[in-house]
N, C-alpha and C positions, 0 to 999 in steps of 0.2 A: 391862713388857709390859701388863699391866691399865691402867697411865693412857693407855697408845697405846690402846689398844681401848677404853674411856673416852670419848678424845680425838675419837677416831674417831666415834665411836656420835654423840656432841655435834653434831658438823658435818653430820652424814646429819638428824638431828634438826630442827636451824636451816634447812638446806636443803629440809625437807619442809613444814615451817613456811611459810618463805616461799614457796615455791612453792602453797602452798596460797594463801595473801594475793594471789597474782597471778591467780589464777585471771580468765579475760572474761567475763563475766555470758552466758549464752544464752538465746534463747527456744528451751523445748523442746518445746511443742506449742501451737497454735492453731486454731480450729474451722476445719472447710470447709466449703465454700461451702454459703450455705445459700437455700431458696426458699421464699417465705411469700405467703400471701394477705394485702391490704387487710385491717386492722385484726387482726391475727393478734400473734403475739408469738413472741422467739427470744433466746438465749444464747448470746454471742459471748464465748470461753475463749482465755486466753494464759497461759500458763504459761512460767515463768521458771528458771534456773539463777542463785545467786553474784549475784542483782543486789538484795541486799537495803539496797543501800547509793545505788541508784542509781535515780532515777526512772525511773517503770514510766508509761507514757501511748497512751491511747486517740485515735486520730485517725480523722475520716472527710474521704476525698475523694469528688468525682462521679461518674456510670461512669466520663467518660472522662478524668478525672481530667484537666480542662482549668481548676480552678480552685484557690485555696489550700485546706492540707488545716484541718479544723475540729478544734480540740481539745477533748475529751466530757472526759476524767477526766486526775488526775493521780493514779498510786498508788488509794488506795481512795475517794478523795474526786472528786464531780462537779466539772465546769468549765460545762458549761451550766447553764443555769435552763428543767429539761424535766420535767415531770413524769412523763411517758413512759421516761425514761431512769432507771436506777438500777443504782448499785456494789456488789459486795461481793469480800469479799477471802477468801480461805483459806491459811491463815498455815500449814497445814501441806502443801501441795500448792504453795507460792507461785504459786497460780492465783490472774487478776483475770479477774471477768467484768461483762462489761456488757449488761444486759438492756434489751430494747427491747420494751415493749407498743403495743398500738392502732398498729400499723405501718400508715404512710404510704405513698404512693408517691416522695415526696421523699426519704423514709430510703435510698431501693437505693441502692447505690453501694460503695465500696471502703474497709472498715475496719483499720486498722493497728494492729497495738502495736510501742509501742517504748520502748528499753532505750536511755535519754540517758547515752552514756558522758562526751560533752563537749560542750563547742558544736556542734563540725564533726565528731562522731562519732557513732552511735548505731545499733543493732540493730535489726533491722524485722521484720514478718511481718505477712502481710494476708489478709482474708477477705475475699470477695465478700457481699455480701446482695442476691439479685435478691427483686424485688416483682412479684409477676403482675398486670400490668395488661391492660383489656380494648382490643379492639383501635381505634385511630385510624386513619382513611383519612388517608394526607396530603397534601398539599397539589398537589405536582406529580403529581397524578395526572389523570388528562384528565376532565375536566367537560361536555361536550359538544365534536363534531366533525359537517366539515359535506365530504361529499367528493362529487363527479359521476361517474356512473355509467359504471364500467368501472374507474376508479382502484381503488386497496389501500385501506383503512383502518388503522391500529394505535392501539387504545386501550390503555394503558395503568393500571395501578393499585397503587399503595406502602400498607403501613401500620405503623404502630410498636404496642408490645405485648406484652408477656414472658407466656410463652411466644412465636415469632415466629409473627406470624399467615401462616394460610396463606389463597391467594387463590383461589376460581374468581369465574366469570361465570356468569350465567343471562340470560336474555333474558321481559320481559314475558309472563305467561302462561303462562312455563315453553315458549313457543316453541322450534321446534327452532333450535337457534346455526347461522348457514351454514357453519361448520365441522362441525358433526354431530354429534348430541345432543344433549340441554338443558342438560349442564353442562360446563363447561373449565376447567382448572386451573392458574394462573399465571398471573405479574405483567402478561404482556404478551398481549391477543389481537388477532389479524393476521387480516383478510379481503382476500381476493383476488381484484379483480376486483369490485369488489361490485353488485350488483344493488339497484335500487328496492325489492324486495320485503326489503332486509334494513337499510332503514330501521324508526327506533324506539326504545324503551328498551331498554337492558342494563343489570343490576345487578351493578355491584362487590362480592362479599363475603366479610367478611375475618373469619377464625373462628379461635381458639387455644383453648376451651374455657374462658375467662375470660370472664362475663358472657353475653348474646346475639350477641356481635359486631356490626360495623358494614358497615355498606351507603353505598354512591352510586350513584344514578341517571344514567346517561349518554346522553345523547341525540345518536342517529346521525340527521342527515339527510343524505338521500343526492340530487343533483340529478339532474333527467331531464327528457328531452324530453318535452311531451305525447303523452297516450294519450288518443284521442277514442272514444268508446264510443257508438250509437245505439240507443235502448231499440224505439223503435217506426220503422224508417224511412221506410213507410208508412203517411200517414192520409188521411182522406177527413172533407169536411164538405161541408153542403149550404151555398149563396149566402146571404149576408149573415147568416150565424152567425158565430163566435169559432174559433177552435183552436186549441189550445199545442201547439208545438215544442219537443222536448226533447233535449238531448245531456248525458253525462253527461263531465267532464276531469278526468283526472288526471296532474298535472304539479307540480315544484315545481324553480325555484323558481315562486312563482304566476303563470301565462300569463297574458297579453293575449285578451280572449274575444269575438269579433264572429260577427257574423252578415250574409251574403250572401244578394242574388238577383241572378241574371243580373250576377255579378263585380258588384253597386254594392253596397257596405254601408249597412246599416241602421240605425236611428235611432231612438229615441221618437217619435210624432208621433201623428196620431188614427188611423195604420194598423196602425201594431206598439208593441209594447212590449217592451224587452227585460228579464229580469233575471237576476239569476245571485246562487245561494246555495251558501256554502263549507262544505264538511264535512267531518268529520275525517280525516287521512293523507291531506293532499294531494288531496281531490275538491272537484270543484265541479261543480253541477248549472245549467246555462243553461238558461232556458228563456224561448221566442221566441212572444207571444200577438198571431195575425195579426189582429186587430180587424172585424166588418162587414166580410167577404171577398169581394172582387171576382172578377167572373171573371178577369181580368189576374194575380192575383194567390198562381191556382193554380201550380202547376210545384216545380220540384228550390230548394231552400232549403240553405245552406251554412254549418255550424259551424267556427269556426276558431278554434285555441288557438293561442299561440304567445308560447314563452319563449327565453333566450338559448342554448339546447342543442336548439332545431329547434321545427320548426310539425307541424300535424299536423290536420287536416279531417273532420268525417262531413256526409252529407249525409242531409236527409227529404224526401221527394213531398208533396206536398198536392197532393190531386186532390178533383175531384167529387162528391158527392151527392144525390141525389132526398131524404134522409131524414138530419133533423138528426141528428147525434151529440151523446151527451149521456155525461157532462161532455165539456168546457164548457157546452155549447150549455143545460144544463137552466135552463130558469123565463126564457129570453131571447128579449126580445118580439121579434117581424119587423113592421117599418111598412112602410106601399107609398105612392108620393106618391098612387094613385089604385084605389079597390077596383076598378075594371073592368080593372084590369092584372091580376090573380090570376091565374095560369094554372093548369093542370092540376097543375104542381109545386107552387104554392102549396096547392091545394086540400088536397092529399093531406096536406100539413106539415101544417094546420090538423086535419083530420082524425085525425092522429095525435095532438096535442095533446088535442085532445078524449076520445079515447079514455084517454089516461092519465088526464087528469083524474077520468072519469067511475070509473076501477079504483081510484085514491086513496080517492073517497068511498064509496065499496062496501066498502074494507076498512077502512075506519076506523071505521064502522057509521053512517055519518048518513044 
């Protein structure tokens, strides 16, 4: 009876034995995920079951793990040459950790331990390391757009950035957005119908609380038929002075700009001169200098703009006067081919001259 029970006791023994020897190695803890600033530093923990016989190894793949994985350590010894990098081991926790200082942004990505049971076998567990980066506008995001007036517009704007950056729009000057208010928020902003007036800059920007974040400037032109504007559309000047004609255009894309009498266009010559200066958002300022004015050559005078989205006309008078206007007309001699021609208009012109003169040198004290 006692060698049965003996017997017995032996084989429960031998069987506990071995079943202890079979044991599978496990990882039984590993750190999560963790989030770190540029040049910052963290503690990545694996901890093991039964695998004191079996290598223990640190691997990093890329986020998206699109590439082979990298191997850092084997057990308590490095495999890189990083001085950033360093092992220890704790023999009583059979915890390996691998510490990473001065964190990069090339560091984020996907870290593993694993328990090599054979070639084609082994144990795994993995940590993430995300790295805060500040944010990037990227690439397909729209850079300027050019639409005719009444169409949609949609700009567009992407950026990359841990935390994920978030996006509004502002417009130049903190102008109000033709959607309504100064700011909007997301990837994509949609106008409807747009108007001339909502041509300009918009600012992309893209903020996650990493750094200042990042901007692009996006430029809307918006095309339109001209818009002819007449500042004075009546002037008046005495005979054989000067006068400027003036129209102010706004059109883009940039009109074709002439000037009319009596439906003939006009020319450079020793009677007119034409010229035309551009200013900024699309104006242009024409302006038409009648030369030594003839009687012939009073009447309705005709500005015309004209782009591929329509034409568009103002008209000025030039009429009559007894009494030079000045500018132009100031410090601009009058000859006659013969002084017994003077008339009574002339008298008066001269007479007025005179008078200025004589108030210049009274106030100037000579």
């Amino acid at each position: 009876m006692a060698y049965n029970n003996f017997k017995h006791c032996s084989l429960l023994l031998c069987l506990v034995a071995v079943a202890s020897g079979l044991r599978t190695p496990t990882i039984s803890h590993i750190t999560q995920e963790q989030i770190r600033d540029i040049g910052g530093s963290v503690d990545l923990e694996c901890s093991v079951h039964y695998a004191q016989d079996y290598p223990v190894l640190w691997m990093k793949y890329d986020r998206l793990k699109t590439t082979e994985a990298l191997p850092l350590s084997s057990n308590s010894g490095l495999i890189i040459r990083d001085s950033r990098f360093s092992m220890r081991f704790d023999a009583a926790s059979a915890t390996y950790t691998l510490s990473i200082k001065d964190i990069q942004e090339t560091d984020a990505g996907w870290y593993q331990c694993q328990v090599l049971l054979s070639v084609s076998n082994r144990i795994t567990a993995e940590v993430e390391l995300q790295v805060r980066r500040p944010p990037i506008i990227s690439d397909n995001s729209t850079r300027s757009l050019v639409v005719s007036e009444g169409e949609s517009a949609q700009m567009e704007c992407y950026a990359g950035g841990f935390p994920p950056p978030k996006i509004s729009w502002r417009r130049e000057n903190n102008a109000i957005l033709p959607t309504g208010g100064s700011i909007y928020r997301g990837n994509i902003l949609k106008l409807n119908s747009v108007h001339k007036e909502d041509r300009g800059t918009y600012y992309c920007v893209a903020e996650n609380g990493v750094a200042k974040g990042a901007r692009r400037n996006i430029n809307l032109e918006v095309e339109f038929a001209p818009v002819v504007t007449v500042p004075r559309p009546r002037l008046g000047q005495a005979l054989q002075y000067d006068m400027d004609l003036e129209c102010h255009v706004e059109a883009y894309p940039p009109p074709a700009i002439s000037w009319l009498k009596d439906e003939v266009q006009l020319s450079n010559n020793q009677h007119y001169r034409i010229s035309h200066f551009a200013t900024a958002d699309e104006f242009t300022d024409t302006t038409l200098r009648v030369i030594t004015i003839e009687k012939r050559q009073y009447g309705l005078f005709t500005c015309k703009a004209q782009n591929k989205l329509g034409t568009a006309e103002g008209q000025v008078e030039l009429f009559e006067t007894i009494i030079p206007v000045c500018p132009p007309a100031c410090g601009q001699s009058r000859f006659y081919s013969s002084s017994a021609s003077a008339g009574p208009h002339h008298l008066a012109s001269l007479l007025i001259c005179a008078l200025f003169l004589v108030t210049r040198i009274v106030n100037t004290g000579y």
